[in-house]
N, C-alpha and C positions, 0 to 999 in steps of 0.2 A: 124463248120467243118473246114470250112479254117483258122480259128484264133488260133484251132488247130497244122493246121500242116504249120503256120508258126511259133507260139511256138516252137515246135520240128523242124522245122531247124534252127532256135537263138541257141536255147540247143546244137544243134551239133555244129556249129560255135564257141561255146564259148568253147566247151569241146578240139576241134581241139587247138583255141589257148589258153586254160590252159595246154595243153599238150606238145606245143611248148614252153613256159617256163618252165614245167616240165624238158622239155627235155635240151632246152638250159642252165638253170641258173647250173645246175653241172658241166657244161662246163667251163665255167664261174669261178666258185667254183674249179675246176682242175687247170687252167693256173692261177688262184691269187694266189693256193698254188704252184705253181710250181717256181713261181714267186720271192719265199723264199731263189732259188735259185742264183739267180742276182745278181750281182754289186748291192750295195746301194744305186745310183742314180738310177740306171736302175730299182730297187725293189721298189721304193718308188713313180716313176711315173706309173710304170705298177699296183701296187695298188691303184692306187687315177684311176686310170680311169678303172679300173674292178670294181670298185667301185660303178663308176658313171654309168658304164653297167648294175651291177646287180639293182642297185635303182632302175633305167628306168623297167629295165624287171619287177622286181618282182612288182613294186607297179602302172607301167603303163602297165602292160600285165596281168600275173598271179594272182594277186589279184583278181584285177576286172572281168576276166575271170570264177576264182573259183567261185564265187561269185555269178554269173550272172548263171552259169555251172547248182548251187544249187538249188537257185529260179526256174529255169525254169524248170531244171528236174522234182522238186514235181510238176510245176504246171501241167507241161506233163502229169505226171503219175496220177493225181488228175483229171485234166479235163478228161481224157481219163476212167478214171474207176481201173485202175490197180491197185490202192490201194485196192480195195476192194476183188483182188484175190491174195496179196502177200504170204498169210499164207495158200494157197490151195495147190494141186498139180499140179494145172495148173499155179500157179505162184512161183513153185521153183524155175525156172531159174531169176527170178524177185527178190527172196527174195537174194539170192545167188548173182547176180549182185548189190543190194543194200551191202551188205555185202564189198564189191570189193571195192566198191564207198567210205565205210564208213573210209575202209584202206588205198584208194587213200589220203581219205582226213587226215588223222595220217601222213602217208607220206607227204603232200605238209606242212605240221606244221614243221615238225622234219626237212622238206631243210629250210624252215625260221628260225628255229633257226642255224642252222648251217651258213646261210645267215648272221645271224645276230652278229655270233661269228666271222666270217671272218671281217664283218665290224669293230668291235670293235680291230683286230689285231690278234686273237687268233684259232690259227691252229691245230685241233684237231686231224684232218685226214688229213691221207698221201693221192697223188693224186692217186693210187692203190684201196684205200677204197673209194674214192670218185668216181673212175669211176664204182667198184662194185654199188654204192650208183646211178649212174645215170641208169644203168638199170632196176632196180625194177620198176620205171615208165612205164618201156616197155612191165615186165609183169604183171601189173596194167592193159593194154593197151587190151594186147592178152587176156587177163581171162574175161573183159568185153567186149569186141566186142564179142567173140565168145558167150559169153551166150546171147548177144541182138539180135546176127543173126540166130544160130542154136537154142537155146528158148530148147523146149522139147524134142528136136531130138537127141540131146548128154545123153548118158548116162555120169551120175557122174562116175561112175569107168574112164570111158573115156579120159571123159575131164578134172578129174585133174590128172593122169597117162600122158595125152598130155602136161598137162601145167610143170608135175615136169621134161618131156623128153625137153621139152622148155626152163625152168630155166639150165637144167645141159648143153644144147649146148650152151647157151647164156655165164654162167660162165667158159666153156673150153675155149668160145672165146676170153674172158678175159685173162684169163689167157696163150692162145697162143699168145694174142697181147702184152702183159706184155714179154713173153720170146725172142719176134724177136724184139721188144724195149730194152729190154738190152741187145740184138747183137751188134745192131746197136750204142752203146757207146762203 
């Protein structure tokens, strides 16, 4: 019982900081490309140490996090029994949040490569697609909490009608911070 549910708080701790690299390395990934901007001395130091920021994060945070995030989740849900009601109706919200997880994890592949194209020198995206690119984590974020805490309570109509009303304020926000950013030039 108690080995339990210190499994399940490691799983949360590691999910918090896989999501902090989530969150930070596009950050990251915005001011290296922005960086394209600069004077050539000024672009060539500001890249060799976004560089050295992104390494640190991704492979002393994020990685290991993910990782760690995986293992312990199945064993959660394994020790606990939830495996054995994913495919019921008592475990929609379970399978639907596995679902979520399965796209978190597509998503944290597609920022290492894109991690990995920055490394190599090569700028795919502008920093506009790259800050659209850092939200998605966020609604990765809000689609699984909501189904871990509210479980059976939400109806699906519900809560993805809530999650698309979520994605459209999140992308207006963008898009009004992108228009009082190009005032301000």
């Amino acid at each position: 019982m108690y080995l339990s549910l210190y499994l399940k708080a490691l799983h949360i701790i590691f999910v918090v900081t896989w999501f902090a690299g989530l969150f930070y390395m596009p950050r990251l990934l915005i001011y290296n490309t922005e960086a394209r901007d600069q004077p050539e001395v000024v672009r060539e130091a500001l890249h060799r140490q976004f560089g050295i920021m992104m390494k640190r994060l991704w492979y002393g945070i994020a990685w290991p996090s993910a990782i760690l995030t995986l293992v312990l989740g199945l064993t959660v849900m394994v020790k606990g029994g939830w495996h054995l009601v994913v495919f019921t109706s008592e475990g929609t919200w379970l399978l639907l949040k596995l679902i979520f997880v399965l796209f978190l994890y597509v998503y944290f592949l597609l920022e290492h490569r894109i991690f990995k194209q920055q490394l190599k020198g090569e700028f795919r995206y502008s920093s506009q697609q790259l800050r659209i690119w850092n939200e998605i984590a966020t609604i990765f974020l809000v689609a699984i909490v909501m189904l871990v805490v509210v479980k059976q309570q939400m109806s699906l109509v519900w809560g993805l009608g809530g999650l698309v009303l979520f994605i459209v304020l999140l992308m207006s926000a963008i898009n009004i911070y992108k228009l009082l950013r190009n005032r301000r030039k």
